[in-house]
Structure formats: C-alpha cells, structure tokens
C-alpha positions in Angstrom: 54.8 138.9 153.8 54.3 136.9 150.9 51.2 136.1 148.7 51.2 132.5 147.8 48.4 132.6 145.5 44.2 132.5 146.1 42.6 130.2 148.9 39.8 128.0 147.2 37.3 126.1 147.9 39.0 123.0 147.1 41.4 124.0 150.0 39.3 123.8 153.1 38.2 121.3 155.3 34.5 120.0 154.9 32.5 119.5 158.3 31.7 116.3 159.6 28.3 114.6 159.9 28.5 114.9 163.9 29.3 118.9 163.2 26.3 119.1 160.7 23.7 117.6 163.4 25.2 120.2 166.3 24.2 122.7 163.4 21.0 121.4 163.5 20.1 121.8 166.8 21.6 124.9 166.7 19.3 125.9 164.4 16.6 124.5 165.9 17.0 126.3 169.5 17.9 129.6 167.8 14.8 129.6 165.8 12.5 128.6 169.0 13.8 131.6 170.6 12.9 133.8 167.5 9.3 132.2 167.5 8.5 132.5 170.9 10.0 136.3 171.6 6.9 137.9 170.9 5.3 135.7 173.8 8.3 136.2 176.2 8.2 139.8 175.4 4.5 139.9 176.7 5.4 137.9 179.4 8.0 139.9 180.9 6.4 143.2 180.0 9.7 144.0 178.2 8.9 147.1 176.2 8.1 145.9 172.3 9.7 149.1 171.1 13.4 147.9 172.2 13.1 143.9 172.0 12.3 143.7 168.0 14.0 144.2 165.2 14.0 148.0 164.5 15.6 151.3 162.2 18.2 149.0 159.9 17.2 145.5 160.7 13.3 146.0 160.8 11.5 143.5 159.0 9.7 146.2 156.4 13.2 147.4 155.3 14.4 144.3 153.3 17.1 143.2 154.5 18.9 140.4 153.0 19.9 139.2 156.6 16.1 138.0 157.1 16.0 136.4 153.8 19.3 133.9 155.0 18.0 133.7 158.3 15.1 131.8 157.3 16.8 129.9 154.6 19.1 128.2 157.1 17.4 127.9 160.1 14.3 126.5 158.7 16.2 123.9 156.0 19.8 124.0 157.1 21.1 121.4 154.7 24.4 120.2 154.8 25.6 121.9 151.8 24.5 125.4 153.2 25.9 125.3 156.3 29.4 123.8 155.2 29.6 126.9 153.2 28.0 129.3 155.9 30.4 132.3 155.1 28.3 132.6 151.9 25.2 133.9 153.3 26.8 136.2 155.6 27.5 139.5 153.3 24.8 141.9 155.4 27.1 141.7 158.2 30.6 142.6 156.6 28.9 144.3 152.9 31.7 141.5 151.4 30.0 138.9 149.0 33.3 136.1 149.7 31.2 133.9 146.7 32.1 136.7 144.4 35.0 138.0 146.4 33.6 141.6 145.7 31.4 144.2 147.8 28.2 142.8 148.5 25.9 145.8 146.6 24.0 143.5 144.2 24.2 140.3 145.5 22.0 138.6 147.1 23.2 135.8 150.1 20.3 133.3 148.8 21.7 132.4 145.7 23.2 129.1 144.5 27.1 128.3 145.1 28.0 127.2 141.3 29.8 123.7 141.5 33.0 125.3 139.7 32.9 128.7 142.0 37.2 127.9 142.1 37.2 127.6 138.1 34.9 131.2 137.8 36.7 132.9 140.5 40.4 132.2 138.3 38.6 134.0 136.0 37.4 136.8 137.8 39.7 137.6 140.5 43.3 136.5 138.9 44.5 139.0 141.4 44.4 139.8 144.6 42.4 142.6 145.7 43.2 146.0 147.3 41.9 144.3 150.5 45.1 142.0 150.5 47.5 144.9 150.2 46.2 147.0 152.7 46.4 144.1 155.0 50.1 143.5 153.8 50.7 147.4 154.6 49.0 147.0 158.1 50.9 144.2 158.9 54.1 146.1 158.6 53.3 147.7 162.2 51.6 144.9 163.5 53.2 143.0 166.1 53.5 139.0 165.2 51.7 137.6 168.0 48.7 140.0 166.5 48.4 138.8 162.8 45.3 135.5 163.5 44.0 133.6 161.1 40.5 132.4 159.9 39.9 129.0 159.8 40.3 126.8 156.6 36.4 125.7 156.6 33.0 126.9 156.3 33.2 128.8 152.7 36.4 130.8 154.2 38.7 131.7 151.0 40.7 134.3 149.8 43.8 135.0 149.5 47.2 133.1 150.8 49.6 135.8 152.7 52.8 133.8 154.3 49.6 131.1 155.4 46.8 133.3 156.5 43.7 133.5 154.7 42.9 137.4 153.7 40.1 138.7 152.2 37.9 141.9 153.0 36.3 140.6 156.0 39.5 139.4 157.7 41.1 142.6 157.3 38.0 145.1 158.8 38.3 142.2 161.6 42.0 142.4 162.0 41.7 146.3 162.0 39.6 146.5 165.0 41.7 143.8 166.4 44.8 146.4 166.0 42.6 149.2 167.7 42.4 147.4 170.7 46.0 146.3 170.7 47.1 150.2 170.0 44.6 151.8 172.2 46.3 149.4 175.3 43.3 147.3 175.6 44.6 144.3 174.9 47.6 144.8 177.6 44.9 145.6 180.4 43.0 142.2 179.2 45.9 140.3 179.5 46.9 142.0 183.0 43.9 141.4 184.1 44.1 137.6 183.2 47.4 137.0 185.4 45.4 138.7 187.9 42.1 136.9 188.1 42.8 133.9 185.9 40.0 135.1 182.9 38.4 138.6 181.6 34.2 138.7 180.6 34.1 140.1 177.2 30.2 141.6 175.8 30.0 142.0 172.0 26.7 143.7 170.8 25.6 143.0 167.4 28.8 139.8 167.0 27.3 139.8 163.4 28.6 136.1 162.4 31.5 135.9 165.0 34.5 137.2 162.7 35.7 139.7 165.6 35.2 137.3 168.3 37.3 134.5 166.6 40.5 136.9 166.5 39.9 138.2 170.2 39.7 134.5 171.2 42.6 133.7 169.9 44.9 136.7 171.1 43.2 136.3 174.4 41.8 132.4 175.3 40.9 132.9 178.3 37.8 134.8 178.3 34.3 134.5 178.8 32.7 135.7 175.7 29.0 136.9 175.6 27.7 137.7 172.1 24.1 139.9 172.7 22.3 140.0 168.8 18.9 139.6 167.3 17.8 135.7 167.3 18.1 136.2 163.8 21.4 136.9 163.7 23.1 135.1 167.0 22.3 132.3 164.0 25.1 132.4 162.3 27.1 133.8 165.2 26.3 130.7 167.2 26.7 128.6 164.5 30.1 130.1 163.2 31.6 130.0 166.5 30.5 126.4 167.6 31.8 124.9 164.7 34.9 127.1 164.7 35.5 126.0 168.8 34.1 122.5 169.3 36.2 122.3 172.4 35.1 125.0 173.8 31.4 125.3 176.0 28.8 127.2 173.7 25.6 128.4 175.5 22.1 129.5 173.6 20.7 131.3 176.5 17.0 131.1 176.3 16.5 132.9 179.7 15.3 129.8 181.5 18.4 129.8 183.8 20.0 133.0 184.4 22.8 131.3 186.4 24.2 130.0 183.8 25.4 133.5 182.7 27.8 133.7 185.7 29.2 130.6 185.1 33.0 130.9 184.4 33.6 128.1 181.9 35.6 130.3 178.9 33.4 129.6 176.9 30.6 131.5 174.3 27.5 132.7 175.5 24.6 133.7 173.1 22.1 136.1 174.1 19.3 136.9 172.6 18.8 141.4 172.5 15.2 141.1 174.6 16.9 139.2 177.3 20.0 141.3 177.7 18.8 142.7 181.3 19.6 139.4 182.8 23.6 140.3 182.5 22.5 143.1 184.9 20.3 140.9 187.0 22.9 138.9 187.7 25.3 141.7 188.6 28.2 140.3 185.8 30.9 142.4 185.6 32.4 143.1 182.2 35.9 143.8 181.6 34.9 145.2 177.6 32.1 145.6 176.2 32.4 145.9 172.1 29.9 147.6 169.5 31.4 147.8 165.5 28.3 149.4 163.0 25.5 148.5 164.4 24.3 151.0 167.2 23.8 153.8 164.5 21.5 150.7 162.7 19.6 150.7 165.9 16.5 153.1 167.3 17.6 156.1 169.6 15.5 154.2 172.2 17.6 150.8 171.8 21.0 152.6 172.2 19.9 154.4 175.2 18.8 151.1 176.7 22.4 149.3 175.8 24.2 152.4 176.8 22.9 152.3 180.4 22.8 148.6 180.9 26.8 148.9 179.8 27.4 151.5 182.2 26.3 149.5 185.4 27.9 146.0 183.9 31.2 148.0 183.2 31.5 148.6 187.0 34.4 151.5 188.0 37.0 149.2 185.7 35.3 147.8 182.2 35.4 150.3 178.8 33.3 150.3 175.8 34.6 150.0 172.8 32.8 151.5 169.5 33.3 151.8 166.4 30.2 153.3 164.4 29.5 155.9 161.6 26.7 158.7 161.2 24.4 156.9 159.5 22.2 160.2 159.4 22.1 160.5 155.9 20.5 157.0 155.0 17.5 158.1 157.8 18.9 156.4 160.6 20.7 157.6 163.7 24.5 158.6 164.7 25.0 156.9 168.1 27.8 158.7 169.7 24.7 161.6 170.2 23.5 159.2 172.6 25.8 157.4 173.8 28.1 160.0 175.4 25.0 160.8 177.5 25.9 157.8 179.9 29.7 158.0 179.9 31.7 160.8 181.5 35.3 160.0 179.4 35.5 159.5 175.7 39.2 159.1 173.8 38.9 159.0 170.1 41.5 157.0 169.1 44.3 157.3 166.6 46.6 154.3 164.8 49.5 153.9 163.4 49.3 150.5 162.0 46.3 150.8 160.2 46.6 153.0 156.5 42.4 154.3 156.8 39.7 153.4 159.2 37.1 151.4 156.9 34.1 152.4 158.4 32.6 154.1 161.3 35.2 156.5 164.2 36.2 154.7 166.8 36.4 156.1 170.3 36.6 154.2 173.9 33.9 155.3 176.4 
C-alpha cells in the first residue's frame, strides 16, 4: 500500500443546506428524548439506577462528551456539524483536529481557519497509526480494507485512497476480529439464507464501527442502543453518512417500528432498550467495544440478560472491553460470563497488538 500524502480539510466534501436542516431536526428529536427521560423513566417505573447516565459517563465525573453534547444539540450551527468528527474525541481518546491522543484537549474548542496550514507543521508525517494499519493490512483480505467518508472533519492520512488515522484503524481492527473469528462468514450465510441479519451495537459511540460493518455487510438491520447524549452524534454521523438509507430516532411511542425490516439504522435510546425484548427481535450479533467496563455492575447485568433472550439459540455477543478496575470502575467480563455458558477469547493474525480492551465472543 502506498501513502500518498495527508488528507485535509481542503479535500472533503462540505454538506449541503438540505443535509444541515436533517441535522437539525436530528438534534432537535435527540435532545427531546434527553429532556423528557427523567419523566418517561417515572412513567414506566423503569428503575433510575440503570436508565441514567452512571460510573464513566455520570454527569459529576466531567466528561468532555456532556460538554459537546450540549454544544451541538442546543446551537448546532452549520460550521459545527460539517466538521462533526471534531467533537467526537471521548469516544475514540483521538483529537483528529490535532491528529494526536485526545489527553488535553478539549472537543469545544475553536477549528482555526488554517487547521491544513498548522497541521503541515505539526504532523509532516504520518503517524504510527498509519503504519500499523499498513502492517495489518498485509493479512487483510481486500474486500475487508473500507473507507471513511471524505466529509464531516474526516482527515488523515492517504493510503492507496483510504483515509487512515487512529480512529479508522481501532475500527478496522474490530472489523478484522469479526472477519477472523468467522463472524462475518456466518452474517453473510445467514443473508443468502433469510435475505438480511439484525445487528445491536451498545454504546455505537459516533457510528465509526457501524459504518465499516455496513459496508462489508449492506444488508442488515442495524440498531445502535447509547445514551440520548451520545446516539447524538451516532444518529447524526450515520444519517448524513447514509442519506439513502431509512434512519429511525426511536422515542418509544411505536414499538412496531423496531421490527420493521427496512435495512436501515435504528437509534435507541439505553432506558428504552426493553422494547427490543418486548417485541421478541431476534439478533443475529450483538456488539459492545469499551464501554460495559464504563458502565455500573447493575447496567451490565441488565444488558447482559436482555442480550441473552434477544440472542435466541443462534445470535453471539461480541466484546471487546478492558479492566477498568484500576481507574474505580468495573471489569465487565466478571459479570457478564454470569449469563452466557460459552466464551472463546479470541486470537488474530492480522492485527500486530490489540489497542484496548480483550476481546472474547459470548
């Protein structure tokens, strides 16, 4: 593979006014759901404990995630959202506006007018991240090796056409994992089969996995099950990414709509994640990367067991998630394994080190 040189800013795509008003109202829906959860909560005597923000994403820890939320959804100027991969760092721990690890940075910060101009300066050369991805690639079957989209603050660096940065690679890893574990066969089997796999993603962060699954496998129904706070940018990232495709706010008003099979993105908000079991969906994968072992014990015992029954006798889980014990939080898998009777850890031979977390099927 060859590196062709950095992608700037002055290389992608700008939105258009008609995609900067569906932001809008994205924003706008996402942030009545986030107002009115403490009502719906009551409402549905859903226990308080599980439904808000806890451990990692609690609202007395500081987390830079809050800070963006509220800067976009309640002023999402045009400027902001065309650039939305700016104020995403809490998700990946990648500041793409500096192209360097997010420790110190802060997402709410101005973009500088000449960003292309400093980041000449600063990052002449491309970054350990781009190797590794060149060594992965080695072992990575063509048909594997997606893209991110030229748009929406995405730079980085040029490898034979595909934009590479930190972010794509830890996304392109897990991407591998499924591919080398045989998941990725058993989706697609399952697709000449029945015609589409159902795919649930807890904590999508801003929809960076969910882009490369989508494109290895189209047809899919794809639920993404996050904080209000942060199906934001996941809802946001993903309707602007797939404007063809049938994106869905769920705001538990019509729990039909869940079982509709339209290939499209569904957003769900964490408080009304029973409703997948109400309706009886059955999920070929289910997907957690990081954020269980952000989570309270009590939260990732409630997930666990509502995977299990929408798993049926044929879905896995996937998860990838470190012991997070040492910052006072939990590690998951002491949990989790409580509610699953097989667990593989897996092993690679694409990928040169596992970034974060150990990853195991359930």
């Amino acid at each position: 593979m060859k590196i062709n040189g950095r992608v700037r800013l002055a290389d992608l795509a700008s939105i258009s006014q008609e995609e900067y008003e569906k932001a809008v109202l994205i924003c706008s829906k996402v942030r009545a759901i986030e107002e009115e959860r403490s009502n719906y909560v009551k409402n549905h005597n859903i226990d308080p404990e599980v439904a808000f923000p806890a451990a990692n994403w609690g609202e007395g820890s500081g987390n830079d995630f809050l800070d963006a939320y509220r800067f976009i959804a309640i002023n999402p100027t045009y400027k902001v959202i065309n650039h939305l991969r700016f104020y995403t760092q809490f998700f990946t721990g990648y500041n793409l506006k500096t192209l360097s690890p997010a420790p110190g940075h802060t997402s709410v910060s101005d973009i500088p007018d000449n960003l292309d101009e400093i980041l000449d300066k600063t990052c002449p050369e491309p970054d350990l991240w781009v190797h590794r991805y060149i060594e992965m690639m080695r072992k990575t079957p063509v048909d594997l090796r997606v893209n991110v989209p030229k748009m929406l603050g995405e730079i980085g660096w040029d490898v034979s056409g595909i934009t590479v940065s930190h972010d794509l690679y830890v996304y392109q890893e897990r991407l591998n994992l499924l591919y080398e574990s045989g998941v990725i066969d058993e989706l697609s089997r399952k697709v000449r089969e029945k015609g589409s796999v159902t795919i649930v993603e807890i904590g999508g962060g801003f929809g960076g996995l969910a882009n490369l699954i989508r494109q290895v496998i189209p047809q899919v129904n794809y639920f993404i099950c996050d904080l209000p706070e942060s199906l934001l940018f996941s809802s946001l990232y993903l309707s602007l990414v797939f404007p063809n495709h049938q994106h869905t706010i769920y705001d538990g008003a019509d729990s039909e709509i869940l079982i509709k099979n339209d290939l499209g993105f569904k957003f769900i908000p964490n408080f009304m994640f029973d409703d997948l079991k109400t309706v009886d969906l059955q999920v070929d994968l289910a997907i957690n990367t990081l954020s269980f072992s952000e989570m309270s014990e009590k939260q990732v015992r409630c997930y666990a067991e509502s995977i299990r029954h929408l798993l049926k006798d044929s879905g896995v889980l996937f998860e990838q998630n470190q012991d997070n014990r040492s910052v006072g939080l939990i590690y998951c898998k002491e949990y989790i394994t409580d509610y699953f009777t097989n667990r593989e850890t897996l092993k690679t031979i694409s990928i040169p080190g596992i970034t974060q977390g150990i990853k195991s099927f359930l």
